[in-house]
VEXSE-505055 format. One record per residue (C-alpha): residue number from 1; x, z, y. Coordinates in steps of 0.25 Angstrom, whole numbers, padded with zeros to 4 digits. Layout:
N
+-----+-------+-------+-------+
: pos :  east :    up : north :
+-----+-------+-------+-------+
: NUM :     X :     Z :     Y :
...
+-----+-------+-------+-------+
This chain:
351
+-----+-------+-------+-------+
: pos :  east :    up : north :
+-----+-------+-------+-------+
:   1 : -0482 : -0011 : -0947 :
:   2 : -0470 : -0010 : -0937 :
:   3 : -0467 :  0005 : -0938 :
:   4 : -0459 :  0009 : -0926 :
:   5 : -0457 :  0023 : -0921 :
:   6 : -0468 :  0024 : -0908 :
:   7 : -0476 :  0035 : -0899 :
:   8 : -0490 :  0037 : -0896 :
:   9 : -0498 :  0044 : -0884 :
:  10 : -0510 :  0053 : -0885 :
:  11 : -0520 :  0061 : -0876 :
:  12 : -0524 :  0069 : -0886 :
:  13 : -0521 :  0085 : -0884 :
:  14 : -0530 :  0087 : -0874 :
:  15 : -0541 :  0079 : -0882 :
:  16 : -0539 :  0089 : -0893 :
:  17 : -0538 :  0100 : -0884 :
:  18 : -0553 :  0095 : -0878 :
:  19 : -0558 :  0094 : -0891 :
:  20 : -0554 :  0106 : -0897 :
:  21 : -0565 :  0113 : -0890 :
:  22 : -0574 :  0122 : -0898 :
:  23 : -0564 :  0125 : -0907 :
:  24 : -0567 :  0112 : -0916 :
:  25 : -0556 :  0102 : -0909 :
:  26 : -0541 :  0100 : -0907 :
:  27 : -0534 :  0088 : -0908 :
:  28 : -0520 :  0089 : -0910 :
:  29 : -0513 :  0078 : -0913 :
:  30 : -0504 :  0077 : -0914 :
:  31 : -0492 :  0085 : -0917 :
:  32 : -0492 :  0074 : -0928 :
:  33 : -0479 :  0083 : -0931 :
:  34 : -0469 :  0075 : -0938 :
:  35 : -0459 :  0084 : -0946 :
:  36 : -0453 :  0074 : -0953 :
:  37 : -0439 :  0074 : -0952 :
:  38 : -0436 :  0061 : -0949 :
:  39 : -0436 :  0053 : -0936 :
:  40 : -0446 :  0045 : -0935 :
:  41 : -0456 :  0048 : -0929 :
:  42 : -0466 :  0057 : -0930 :
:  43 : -0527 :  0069 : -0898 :
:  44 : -0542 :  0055 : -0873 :
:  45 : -0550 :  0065 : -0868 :
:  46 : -0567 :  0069 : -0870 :
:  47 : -0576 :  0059 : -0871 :
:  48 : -0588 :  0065 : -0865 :
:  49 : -0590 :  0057 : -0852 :
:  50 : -0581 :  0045 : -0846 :
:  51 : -0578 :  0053 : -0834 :
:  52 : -0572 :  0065 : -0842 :
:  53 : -0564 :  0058 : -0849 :
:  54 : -0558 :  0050 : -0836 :
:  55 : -0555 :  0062 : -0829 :
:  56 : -0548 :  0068 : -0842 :
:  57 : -0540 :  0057 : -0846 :
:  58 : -0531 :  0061 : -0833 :
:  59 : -0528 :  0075 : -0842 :
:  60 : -0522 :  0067 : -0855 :
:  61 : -0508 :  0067 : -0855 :
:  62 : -0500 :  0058 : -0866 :
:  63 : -0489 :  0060 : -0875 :
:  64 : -0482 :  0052 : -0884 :
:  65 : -0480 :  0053 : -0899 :
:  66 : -0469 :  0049 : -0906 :
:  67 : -0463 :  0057 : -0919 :
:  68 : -0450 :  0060 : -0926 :
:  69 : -0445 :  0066 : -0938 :
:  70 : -0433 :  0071 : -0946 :
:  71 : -0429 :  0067 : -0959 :
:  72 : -0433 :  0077 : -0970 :
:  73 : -0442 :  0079 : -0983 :
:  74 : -0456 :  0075 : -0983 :
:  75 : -0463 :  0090 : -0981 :
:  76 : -0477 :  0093 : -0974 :
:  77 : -0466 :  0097 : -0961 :
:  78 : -0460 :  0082 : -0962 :
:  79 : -0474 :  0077 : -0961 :
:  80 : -0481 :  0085 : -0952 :
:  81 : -0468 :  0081 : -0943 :
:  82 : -0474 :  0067 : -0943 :
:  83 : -0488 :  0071 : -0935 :
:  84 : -0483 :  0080 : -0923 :
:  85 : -0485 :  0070 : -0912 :
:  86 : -0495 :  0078 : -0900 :
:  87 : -0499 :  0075 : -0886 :
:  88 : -0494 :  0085 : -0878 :
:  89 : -0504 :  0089 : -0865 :
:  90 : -0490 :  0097 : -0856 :
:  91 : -0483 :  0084 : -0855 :
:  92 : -0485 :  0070 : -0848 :
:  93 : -0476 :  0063 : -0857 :
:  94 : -0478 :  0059 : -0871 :
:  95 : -0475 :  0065 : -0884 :
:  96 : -0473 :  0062 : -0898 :
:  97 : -0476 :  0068 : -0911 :
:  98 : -0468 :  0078 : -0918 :
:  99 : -0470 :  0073 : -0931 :
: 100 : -0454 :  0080 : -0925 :
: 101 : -0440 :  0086 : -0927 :
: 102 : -0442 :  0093 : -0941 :
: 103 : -0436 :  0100 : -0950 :
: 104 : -0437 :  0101 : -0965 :
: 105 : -0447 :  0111 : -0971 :
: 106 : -0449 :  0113 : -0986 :
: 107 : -0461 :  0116 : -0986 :
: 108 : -0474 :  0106 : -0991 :
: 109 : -0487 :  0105 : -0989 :
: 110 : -0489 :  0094 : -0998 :
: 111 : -0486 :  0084 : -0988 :
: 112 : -0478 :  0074 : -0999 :
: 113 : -0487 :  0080 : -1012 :
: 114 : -0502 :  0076 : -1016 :
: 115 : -0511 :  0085 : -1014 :
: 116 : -0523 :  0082 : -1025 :
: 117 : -0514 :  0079 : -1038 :
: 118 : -0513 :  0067 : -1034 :
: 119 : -0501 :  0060 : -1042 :
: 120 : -0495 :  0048 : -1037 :
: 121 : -0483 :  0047 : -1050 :
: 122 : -0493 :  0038 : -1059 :
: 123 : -0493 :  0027 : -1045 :
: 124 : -0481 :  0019 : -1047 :
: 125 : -0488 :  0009 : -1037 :
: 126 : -0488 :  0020 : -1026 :
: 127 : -0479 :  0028 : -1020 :
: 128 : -0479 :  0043 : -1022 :
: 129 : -0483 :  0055 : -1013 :
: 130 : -0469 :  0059 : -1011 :
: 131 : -0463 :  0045 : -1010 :
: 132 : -0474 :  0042 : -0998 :
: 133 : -0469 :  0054 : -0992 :
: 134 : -0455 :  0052 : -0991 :
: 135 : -0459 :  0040 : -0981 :
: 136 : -0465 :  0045 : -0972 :
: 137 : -0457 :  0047 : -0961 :
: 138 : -0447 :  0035 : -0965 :
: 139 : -0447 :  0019 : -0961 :
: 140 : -0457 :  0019 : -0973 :
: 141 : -0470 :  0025 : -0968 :
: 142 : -0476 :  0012 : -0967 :
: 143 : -0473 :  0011 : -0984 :
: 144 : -0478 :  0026 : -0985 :
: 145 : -0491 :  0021 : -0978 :
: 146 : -0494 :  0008 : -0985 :
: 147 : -0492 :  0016 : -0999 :
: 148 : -0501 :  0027 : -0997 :
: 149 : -0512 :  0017 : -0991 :
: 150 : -0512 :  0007 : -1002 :
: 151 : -0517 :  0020 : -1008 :
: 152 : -0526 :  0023 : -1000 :
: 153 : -0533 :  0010 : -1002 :
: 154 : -0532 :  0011 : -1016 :
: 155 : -0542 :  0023 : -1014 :
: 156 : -0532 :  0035 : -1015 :
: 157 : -0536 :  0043 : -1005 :
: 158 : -0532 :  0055 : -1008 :
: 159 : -0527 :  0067 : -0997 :
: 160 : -0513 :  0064 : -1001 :
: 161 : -0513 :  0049 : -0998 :
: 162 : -0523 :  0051 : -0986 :
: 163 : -0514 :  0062 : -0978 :
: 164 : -0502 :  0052 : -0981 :
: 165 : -0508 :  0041 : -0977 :
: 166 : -0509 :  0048 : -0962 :
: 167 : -0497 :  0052 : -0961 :
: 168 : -0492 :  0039 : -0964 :
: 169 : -0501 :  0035 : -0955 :
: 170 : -0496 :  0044 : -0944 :
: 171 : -0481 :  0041 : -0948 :
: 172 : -0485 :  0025 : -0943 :
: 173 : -0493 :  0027 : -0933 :
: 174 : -0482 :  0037 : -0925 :
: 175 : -0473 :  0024 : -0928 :
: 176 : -0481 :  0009 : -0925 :
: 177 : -0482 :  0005 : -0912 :
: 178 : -0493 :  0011 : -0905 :
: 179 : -0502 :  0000 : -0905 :
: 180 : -0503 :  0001 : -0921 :
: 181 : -0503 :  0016 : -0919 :
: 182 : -0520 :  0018 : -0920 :
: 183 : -0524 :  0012 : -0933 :
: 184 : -0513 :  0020 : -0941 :
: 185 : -0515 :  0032 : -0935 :
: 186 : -0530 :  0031 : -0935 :
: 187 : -0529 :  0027 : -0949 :
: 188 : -0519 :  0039 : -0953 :
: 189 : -0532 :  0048 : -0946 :
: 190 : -0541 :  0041 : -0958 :
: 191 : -0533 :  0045 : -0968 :
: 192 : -0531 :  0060 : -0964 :
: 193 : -0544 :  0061 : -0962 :
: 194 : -0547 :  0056 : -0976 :
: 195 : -0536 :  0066 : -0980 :
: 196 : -0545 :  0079 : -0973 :
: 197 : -0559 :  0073 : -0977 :
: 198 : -0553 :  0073 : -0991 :
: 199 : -0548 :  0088 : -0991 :
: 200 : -0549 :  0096 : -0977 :
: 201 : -0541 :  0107 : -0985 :
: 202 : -0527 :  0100 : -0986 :
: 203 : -0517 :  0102 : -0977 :
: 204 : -0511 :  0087 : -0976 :
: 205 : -0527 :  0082 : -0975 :
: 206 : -0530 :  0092 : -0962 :
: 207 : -0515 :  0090 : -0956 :
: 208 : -0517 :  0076 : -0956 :
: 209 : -0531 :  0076 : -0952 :
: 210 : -0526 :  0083 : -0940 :
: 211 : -0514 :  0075 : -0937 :
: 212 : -0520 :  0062 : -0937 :
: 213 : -0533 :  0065 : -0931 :
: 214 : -0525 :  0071 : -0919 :
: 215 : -0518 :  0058 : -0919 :
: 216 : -0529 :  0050 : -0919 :
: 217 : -0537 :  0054 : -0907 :
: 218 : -0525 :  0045 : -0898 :
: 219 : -0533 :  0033 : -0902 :
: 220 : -0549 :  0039 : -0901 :
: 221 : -0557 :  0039 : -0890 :
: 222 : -0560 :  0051 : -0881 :
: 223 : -0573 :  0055 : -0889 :
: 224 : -0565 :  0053 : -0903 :
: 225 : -0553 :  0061 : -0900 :
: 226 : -0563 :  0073 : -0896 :
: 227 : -0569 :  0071 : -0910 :
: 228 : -0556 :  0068 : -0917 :
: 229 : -0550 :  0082 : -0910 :
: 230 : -0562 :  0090 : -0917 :
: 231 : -0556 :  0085 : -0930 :
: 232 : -0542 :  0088 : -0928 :
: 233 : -0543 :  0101 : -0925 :
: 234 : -0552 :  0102 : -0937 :
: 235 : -0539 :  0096 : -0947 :
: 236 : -0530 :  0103 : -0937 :
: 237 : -0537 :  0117 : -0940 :
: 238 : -0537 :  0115 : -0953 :
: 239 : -0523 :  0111 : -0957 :
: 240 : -0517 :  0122 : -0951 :
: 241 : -0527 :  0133 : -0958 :
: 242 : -0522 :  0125 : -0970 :
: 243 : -0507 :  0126 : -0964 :
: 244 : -0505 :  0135 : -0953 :
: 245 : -0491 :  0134 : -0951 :
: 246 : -0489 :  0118 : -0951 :
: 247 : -0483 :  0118 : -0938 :
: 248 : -0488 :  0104 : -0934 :
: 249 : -0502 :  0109 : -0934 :
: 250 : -0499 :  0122 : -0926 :
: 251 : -0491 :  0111 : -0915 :
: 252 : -0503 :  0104 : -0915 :
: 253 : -0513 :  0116 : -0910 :
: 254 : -0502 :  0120 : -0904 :
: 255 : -0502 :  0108 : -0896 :
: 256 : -0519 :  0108 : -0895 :
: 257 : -0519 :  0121 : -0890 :
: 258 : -0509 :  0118 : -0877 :
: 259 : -0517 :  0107 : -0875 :
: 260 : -0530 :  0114 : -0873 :
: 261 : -0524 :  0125 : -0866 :
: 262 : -0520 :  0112 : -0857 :
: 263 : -0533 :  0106 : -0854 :
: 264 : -0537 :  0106 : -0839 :
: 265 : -0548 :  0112 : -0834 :
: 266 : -0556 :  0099 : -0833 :
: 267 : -0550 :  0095 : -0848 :
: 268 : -0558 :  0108 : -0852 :
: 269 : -0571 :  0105 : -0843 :
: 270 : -0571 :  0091 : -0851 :
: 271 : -0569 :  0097 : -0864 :
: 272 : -0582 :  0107 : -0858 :
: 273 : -0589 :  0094 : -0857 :
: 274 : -0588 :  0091 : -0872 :
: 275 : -0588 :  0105 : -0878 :
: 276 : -0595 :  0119 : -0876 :
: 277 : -0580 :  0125 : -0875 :
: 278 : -0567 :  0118 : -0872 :
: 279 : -0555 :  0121 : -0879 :
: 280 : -0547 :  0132 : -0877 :
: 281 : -0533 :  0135 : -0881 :
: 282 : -0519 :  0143 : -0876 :
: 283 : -0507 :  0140 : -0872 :
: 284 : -0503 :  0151 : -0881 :
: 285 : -0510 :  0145 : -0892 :
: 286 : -0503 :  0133 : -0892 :
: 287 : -0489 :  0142 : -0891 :
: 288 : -0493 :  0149 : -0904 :
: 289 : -0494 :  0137 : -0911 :
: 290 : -0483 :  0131 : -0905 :
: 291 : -0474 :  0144 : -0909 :
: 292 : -0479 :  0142 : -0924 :
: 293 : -0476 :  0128 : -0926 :
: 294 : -0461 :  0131 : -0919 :
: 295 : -0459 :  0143 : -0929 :
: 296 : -0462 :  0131 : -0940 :
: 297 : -0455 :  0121 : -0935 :
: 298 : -0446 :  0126 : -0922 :
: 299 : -0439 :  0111 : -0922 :
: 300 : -0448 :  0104 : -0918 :
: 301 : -0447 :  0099 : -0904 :
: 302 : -0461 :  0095 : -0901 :
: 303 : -0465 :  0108 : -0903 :
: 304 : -0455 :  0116 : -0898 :
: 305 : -0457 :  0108 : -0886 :
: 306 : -0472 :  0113 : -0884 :
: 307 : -0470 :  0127 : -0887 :
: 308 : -0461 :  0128 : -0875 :
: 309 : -0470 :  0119 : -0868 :
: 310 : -0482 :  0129 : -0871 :
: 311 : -0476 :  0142 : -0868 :
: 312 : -0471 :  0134 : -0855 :
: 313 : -0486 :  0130 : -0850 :
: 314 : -0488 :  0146 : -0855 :
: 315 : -0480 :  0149 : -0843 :
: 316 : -0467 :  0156 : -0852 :
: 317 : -0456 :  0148 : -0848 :
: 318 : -0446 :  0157 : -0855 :
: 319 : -0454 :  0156 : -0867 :
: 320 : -0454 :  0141 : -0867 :
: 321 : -0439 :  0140 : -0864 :
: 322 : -0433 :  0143 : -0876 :
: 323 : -0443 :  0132 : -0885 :
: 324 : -0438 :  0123 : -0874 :
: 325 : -0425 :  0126 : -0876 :
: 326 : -0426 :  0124 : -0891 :
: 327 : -0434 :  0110 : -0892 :
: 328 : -0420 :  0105 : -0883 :
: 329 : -0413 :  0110 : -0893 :
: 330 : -0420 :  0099 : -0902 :
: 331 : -0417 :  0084 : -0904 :
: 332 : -0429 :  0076 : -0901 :
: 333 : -0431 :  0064 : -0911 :
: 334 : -0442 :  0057 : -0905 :
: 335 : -0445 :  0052 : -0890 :
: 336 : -0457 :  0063 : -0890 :
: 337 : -0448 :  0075 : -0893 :
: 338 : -0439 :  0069 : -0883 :
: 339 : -0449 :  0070 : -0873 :
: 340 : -0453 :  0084 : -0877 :
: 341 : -0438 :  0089 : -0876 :
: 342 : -0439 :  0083 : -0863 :
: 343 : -0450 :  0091 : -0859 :
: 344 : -0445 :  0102 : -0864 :
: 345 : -0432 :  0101 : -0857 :
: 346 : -0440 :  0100 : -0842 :
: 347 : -0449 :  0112 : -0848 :
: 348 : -0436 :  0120 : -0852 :
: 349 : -0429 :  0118 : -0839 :
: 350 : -0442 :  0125 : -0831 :
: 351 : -0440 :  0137 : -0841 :
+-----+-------+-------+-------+
């Protein structure tokens, strides 16, 4: 497989948005956050009657996705840095993932350790664990992947292959091509999946659950990104009661919650259509998780970036100014942050 660094677009926040009505859906995709250190880099609409759908195709707007990284250990930050990549809805142009500028953080949540017992000393055929973690995010994912698959289809399906498996998955699929993009990302989806249907307790299992399923919906149809949105929040929801401060996951309803608090009034008579009551959410909401994830992790551009964007569409220019002023203060490492230093400069200069 030609691995080269690449972007994708998607139309799915306001799908999420949609389908998050009666509390049981919220796509989020994406923030497939990418906190590794290292540069590489790091949810169309309702399907209930063809002439909804045209009407609110017009509404979607698409951004590209394109992640970045700095070089540090392999912890739970380096890794969730690699799924951060979100469509955002207060900006025509395209964005990429902040799996983003990171920092180093010594704390683990069993990203690069098994977490059944499972001991991988005794398999001198195989790689271990730790030795599969340190390439992801080098020019050896595509070894990374082919090791833990010839696992796989040696019937070792356990959650510590399986969460591995998808985010090698995602690591690839953020770097072919974009025509090779759908099978890998769809079969990174699979293993997650397998990884939550196994143990909807562990944290890895959920995360991943989450993550892929958000990124999935860019390659379902308009009736299966409304179903594949019910689930997401479902893995969403419950990572974060496993790990409330993972500051990935608190971008991601960040990022929900704007975009509902977005929809248009006919985006919300469509959603009306499908559901007994369309989603709601806040402005201020989506500030409040935004605030968290900045207090974890104040470098990282992307969402520095929406937090002065959020408080701006609030209406509190003076508030918005200052997270402005410290997103220019970053370097961007990645076309996407580019574009959202970009933004933010234009933004800045109307505070």
């Amino acid at each position: 497989m030609n691995i080269e660094p690449s972007t994708s677009s998607g139309s799915s926040w306001k799908y999420i948005g949609i389908t998050a009505a009666t509390g049981a859906a919220v796509g989020v995709f994406l923030h497939f956050a990418r906190k590794d250190d290292r540069t590489i880099v790091e949810i169309e609409r309702l399907q209930m009657m063809v002439d909804v759908l045209g009407v609110i195709q017009i509404f979607v707007n698409r951004k590209k996705v394109s992640e970045a990284a700095r070089a540090q250990p392999i912890t739970y930050k380096r890794e969730m840095a690699r799924t951060r990549s979100w469509t955002s809805i207060t900006s025509d142009s395209e964005y990429g993932d902040a799996e983003e500028d990171w920092y180093t953080d010594d704390r683990s949540y069993g990203d690069s350790k098994p977490v059944n017992g499972l001991s991988t000393a005794n398999q001198s055929s195989t790689m271990s664990f730790d030795e599969l973690d340190a390439l992801f995010g080098t020019d050896r994912v595509q070894e990374g992947y082919d090791a833990l698959k010839k696992r796989y289809d040696a019937g070792e399906n356990s959650i510590d292959v399986l969460w591995r498996l998808a985010k090698f998955c995602n690591e690839i699929g953020n770097r072919v091509e974009k025509n090779k993009r759908k099978d890998i990302i769809i079969e990174g989806k699979k293993y997650a999946i397998e990884a939550w249907n196994t143990d909807s307790n562990n944290f890895l299992a959920a995360r991943w659950a989450a993550l892929m399923s958000g990124k999935v919906t860019e390659y379902l149809g308009t009736k299966e990104k409304i179903e594949e949105g019910k689930h997401c929040k479902e893995y969403l929801d419950r990572a974060i009661s496993i790990q409330p401060r993972e500051d990935a996951l608190l971008h991601l309803r960040g990022r929900w919650a704007l975009s509902v608090a977005n929809l248009s009034w006919f985006e919300r008579k469509a959603a009306a259509l499908l559901y007994s009551e369309p989603p709601t959410a806040t402005v201020d909401e989506a500030i409040a998780d935004f605030q968290a994830a900045h207090a974890i992790n104040p470098d990282w551009i992307e969402n520095t970036v929406y937090l002065g964007k959020a408080l701006y569409e609030k209406g509190d220019k003076s508030a918005a100014k200052p997270y402005f002023d410290q997103a220019l203060k970053l370097t961007a490492t990645n076309d996407n942050e580019k574009e959202l230093l970009a933004e933010a400069k234009t933004l800045c200069s109307k505070c």
